[in-house]
C-alpha positions in Angstrom: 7.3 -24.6 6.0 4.0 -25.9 4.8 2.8 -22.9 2.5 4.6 -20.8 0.3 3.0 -17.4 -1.0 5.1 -16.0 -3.8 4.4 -13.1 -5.1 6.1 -12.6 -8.9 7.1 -10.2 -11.6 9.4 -8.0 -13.3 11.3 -5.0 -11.6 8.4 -1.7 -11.1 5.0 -4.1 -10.7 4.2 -3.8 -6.8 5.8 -6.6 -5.6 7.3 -5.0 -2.4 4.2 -2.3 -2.3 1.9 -5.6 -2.1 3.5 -7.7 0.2 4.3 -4.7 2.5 0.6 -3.8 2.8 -0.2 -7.2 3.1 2.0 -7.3 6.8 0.6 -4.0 8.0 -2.9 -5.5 7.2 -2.2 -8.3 8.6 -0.9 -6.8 12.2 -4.0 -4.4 11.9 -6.7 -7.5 11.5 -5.0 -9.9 13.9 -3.7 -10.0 17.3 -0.2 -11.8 16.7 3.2 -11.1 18.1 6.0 -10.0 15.9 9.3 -12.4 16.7 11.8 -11.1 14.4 11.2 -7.5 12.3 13.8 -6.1 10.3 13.4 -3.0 7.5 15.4 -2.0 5.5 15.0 1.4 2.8 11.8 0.2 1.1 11.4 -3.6 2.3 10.1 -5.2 5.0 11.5 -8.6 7.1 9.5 -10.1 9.6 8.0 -13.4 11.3 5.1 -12.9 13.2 2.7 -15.5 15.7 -1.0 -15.3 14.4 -3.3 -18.1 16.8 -0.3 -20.1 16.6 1.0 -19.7 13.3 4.0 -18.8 12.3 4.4 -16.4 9.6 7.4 -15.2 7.5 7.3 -12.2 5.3 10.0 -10.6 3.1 9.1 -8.1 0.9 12.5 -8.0 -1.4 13.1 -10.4 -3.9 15.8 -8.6 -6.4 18.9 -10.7 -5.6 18.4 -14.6 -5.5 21.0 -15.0 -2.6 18.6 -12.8 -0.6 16.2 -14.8 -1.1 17.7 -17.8 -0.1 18.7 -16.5 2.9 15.5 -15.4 4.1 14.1 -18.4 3.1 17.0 -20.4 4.8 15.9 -17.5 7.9 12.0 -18.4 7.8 12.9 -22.4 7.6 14.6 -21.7 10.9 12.3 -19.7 12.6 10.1 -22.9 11.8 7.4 -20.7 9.9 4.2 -22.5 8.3 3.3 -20.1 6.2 6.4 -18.2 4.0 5.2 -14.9 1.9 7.7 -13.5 -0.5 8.4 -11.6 -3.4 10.7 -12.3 -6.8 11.4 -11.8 -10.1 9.9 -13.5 -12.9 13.1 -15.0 -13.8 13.9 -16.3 -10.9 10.9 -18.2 -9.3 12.4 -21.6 -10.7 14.9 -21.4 -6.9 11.8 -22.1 -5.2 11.4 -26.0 -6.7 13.4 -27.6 -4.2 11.0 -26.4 -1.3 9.3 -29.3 0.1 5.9 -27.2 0.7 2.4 -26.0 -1.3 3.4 -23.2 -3.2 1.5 -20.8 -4.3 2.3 -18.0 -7.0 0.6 -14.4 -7.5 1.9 -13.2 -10.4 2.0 -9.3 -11.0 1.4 -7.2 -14.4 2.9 -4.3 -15.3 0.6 -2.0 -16.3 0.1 1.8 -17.2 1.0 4.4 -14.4 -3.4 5.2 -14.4 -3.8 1.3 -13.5 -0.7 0.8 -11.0 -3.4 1.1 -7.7 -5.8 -0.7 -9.4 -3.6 -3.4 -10.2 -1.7 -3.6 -6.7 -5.7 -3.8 -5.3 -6.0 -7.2 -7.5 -2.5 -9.2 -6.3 -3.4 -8.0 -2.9 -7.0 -9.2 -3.0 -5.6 -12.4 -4.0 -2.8 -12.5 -1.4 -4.9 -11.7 1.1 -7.0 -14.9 -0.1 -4.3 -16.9 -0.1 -3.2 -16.3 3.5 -6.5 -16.8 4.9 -7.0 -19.6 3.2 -3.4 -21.0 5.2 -4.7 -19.8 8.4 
């Protein structure tokens, strides 16, 4: 894994929303091929091929173990490029990744200024991950 693209914040701030829009924009603005794809109720698992780039995306990041797992998951899949989500608390399990890291962190915010605020991490996401491309 080269990059890592966390995106962080308490429980209810768009984590999962962000990152999940950021895959379906992501499959609608590039021709890749999706290796692996899991979903589960709200989140989203997947590795996809863009111009020869691997790229692994997990949406839920509530329970550290998952986290590790997937991360474990993307490692083996031989991703460059790892997008994830987690709690504020618990981005310190990401120091031992050998990799440029990079963290988005989310705000929680009124219910008027939830879009506008998912708009902002995803702008930046989106920057992010072209930026690895």
């Amino acid at each position: 894994m080269k990059n890592l693209i966390v995106v962080r914040g308490k429980p209810s701030t768009g984590k999962t929303t962000v990152i999940n829009k950021l895959a379906e924009w992501l499959g609608n603005s590039y021709s890749g091929k999706t290796l692996w794809e899991r979903k589960c109720q709200y989140d989203i698992y997947l590795v996809i091929e863009i111009n020869g780039i691997k790229i692994g995306i997990a949406s839920g990041g509530d329970q550290t173990i998952m986290i590790e797992r997937r991360l474990k998951r993307f490692v083996s899949w031989k991703c460059d490029i790892v997008i994830c989500a987690c709690r504020q608390s618990m981005s310190n399990i990401f120091s031992t990744c050998n990799c440029t890291s990079y963290f988005i962190d989310t705000q929680r915010v009124d219910e008027s200024l939830k879009d506008e605020e998912n708009n902002r991490v995803f702008e930046l996401l989106k920057i992010q991950v072209v930026d690895c491309l």
